[in-house]
N, C-alpha and C positions, 0 to 999 in steps of 0.2 A: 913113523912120522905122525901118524894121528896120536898115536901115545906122548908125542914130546908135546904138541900143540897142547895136548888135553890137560899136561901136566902144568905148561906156560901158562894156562888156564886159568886153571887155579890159583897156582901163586900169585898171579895178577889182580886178580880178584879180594883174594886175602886180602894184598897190600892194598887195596883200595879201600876196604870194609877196616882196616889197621887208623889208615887215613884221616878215613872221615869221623869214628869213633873218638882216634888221639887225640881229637882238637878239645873233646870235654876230659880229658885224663888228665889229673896233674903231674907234674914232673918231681913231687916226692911225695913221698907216703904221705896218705891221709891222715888227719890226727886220730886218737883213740877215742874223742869225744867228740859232741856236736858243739864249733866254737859259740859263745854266750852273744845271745843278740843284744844290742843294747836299744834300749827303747826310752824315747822323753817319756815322761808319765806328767799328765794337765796340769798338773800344780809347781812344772818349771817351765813351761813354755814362756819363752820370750815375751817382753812386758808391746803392748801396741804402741808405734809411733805415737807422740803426742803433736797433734794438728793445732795450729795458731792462727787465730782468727784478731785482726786490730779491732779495736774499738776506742768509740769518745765518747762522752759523755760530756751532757751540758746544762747546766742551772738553767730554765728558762724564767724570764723578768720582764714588765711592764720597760716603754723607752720612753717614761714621763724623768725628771732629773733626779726625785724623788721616789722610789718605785713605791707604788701601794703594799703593803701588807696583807693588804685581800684578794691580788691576783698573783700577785710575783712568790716564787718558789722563798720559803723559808730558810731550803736548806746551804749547806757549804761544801764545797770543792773536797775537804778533807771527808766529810760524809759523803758523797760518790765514790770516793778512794775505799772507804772500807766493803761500802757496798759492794764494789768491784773482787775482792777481797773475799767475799762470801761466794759470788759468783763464782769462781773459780774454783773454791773447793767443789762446789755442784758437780759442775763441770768437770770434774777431775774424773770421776763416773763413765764420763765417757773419753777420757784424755784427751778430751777439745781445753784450749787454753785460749782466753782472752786478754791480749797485749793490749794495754789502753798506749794510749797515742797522743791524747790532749784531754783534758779538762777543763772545762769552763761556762761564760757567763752566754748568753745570748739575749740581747734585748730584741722582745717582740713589740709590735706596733699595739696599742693597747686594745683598742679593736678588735683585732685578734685574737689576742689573747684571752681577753672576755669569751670570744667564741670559740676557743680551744676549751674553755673549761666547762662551757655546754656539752660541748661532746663534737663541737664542727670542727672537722684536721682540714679539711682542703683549703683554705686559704693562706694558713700557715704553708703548705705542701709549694701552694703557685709563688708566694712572696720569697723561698728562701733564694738565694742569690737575687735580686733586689731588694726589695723592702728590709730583708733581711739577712743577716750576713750570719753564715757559719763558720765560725776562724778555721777550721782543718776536718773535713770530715772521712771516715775510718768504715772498714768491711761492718762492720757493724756501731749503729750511733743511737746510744739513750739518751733518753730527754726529761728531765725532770720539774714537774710542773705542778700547780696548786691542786685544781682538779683537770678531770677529763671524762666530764659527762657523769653518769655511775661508777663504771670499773677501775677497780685497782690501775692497772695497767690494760694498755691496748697496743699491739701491731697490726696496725693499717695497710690496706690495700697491696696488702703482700710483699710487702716493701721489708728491706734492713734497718729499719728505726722501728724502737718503741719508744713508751712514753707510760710517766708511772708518776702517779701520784704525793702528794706529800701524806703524810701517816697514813698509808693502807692497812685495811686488816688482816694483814700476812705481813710476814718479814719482808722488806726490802728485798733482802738479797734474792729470796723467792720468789718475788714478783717479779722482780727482774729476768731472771732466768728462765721462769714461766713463758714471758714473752719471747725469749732468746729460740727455747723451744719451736716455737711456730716459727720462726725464722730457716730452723733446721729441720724441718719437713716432721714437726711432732704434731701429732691432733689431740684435743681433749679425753681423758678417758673418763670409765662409771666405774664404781665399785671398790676404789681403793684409792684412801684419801691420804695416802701416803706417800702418793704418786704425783712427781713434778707438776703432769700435766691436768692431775684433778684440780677443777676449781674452785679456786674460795678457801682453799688450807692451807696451813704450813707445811705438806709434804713436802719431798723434796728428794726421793728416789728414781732413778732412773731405771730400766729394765735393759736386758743386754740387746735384747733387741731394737727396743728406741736407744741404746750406744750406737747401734750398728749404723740405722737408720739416718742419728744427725753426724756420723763421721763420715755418711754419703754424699748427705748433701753439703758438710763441710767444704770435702772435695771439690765439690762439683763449682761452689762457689771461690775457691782461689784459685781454679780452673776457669773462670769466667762462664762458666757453665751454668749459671743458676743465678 
């Protein structure tokens, strides 16, 4: 009797140690070889979503009947167009795209506007929906105006508007994107003036990292987040 036990035993055992083993065994011969991994290699990976941000942009003008020549912007609707136009290829860098939305005139109070080209934004800032009217404004909104103090271009108080002068000395479309930059969480750099964010040049490279950076905070802002 302990012989049968010892023998049930065993066989038991087997089929358990069979068991738990068969669950990694396949059910036909193994190939002769090791089958071929396949692996993406960097240079096919999938291209990044391209993220769309609106924008307008707006001629800004003296609101005498006559506009001055010495405060009211020079430029035209179809020159924002192209600027916009260069913008984007910048911007292609980081597969952020900017949808315009409107274009157009804005008459400023002249007052005003004299002190926008000192360098004073806040009164512009408090008048617009009174004093002054913005036909459609957009996630992002440029302003183009005589002067504005010294700089080329400026984005104010952290805000989605910049504002850019008539013949800066940089490309438009750089200057513009410059400012677009700070909007997208870019700071100034040193040392390489080839670089979007260096000032005062025609750079106009972007690094993968500041890609990274303004596709964050792209996000964050058609998230409502920023």
């Amino acid at each position: 009797m302990n012989r049968f036990y010892s023998v049930f035993a065993f066989v038991a055992i087997a089929l358990i140690d069979w068991s738990v083993a068969g669950a990694a065994i396949p059910t036909r011969e193994p190939p002769t070889a090791a089958p071929e991994i396949l692996e993406t290699p960097e240079d096919t990976e999938l291209p990044r979503a391209v993220i769309t941000l609106t924008i307008s942009l707006f001629l800004l003008v003296d609101d005498n009947e006559e506009h001055d020549p010495q405060i009211s912007t020079h430029r035209t609707e179809a020159e924002l167009r192209e600027i916009l136009q260069g913008m984007n290829e910048i911007w292609s860098q980081a597969d952020i795209r900017l949808e315009l939305e409107t274009v157009d005139t804005v008459e400023v109070p002249e007052v005003i506007l004299q002190g926008m080209m000192a360098g004073d934004l806040r009164p512009f800032f408090r008048e617009v929906g009174g004093g002054i009217t913005i036909p459609q404004t957009s996630t992002i909104n440029g302003f183009y105006l005589r002067r504005v103090g010294g700089p080329n271009g400026i984005n104010p108080f952290r805000s989605r508007t910049y504002f850019v002068i008539a013949g800066p000395s940089v490309f438009d479309r750089r200057v513009s994107s410059h400012e677009v930059g700070h909007m997208l969480g870019l700071h100034h750099v040193l040392g390489d003036a080839g670089r979007l964010l260096f000032s005062g040049t025609n750079g106009m490279t972007l690094t993968e990292d500041e890609a990274t950076v303004a596709r964050y905070f792209a996000r964050g802002i058609l998230q409502g987040l920023r």
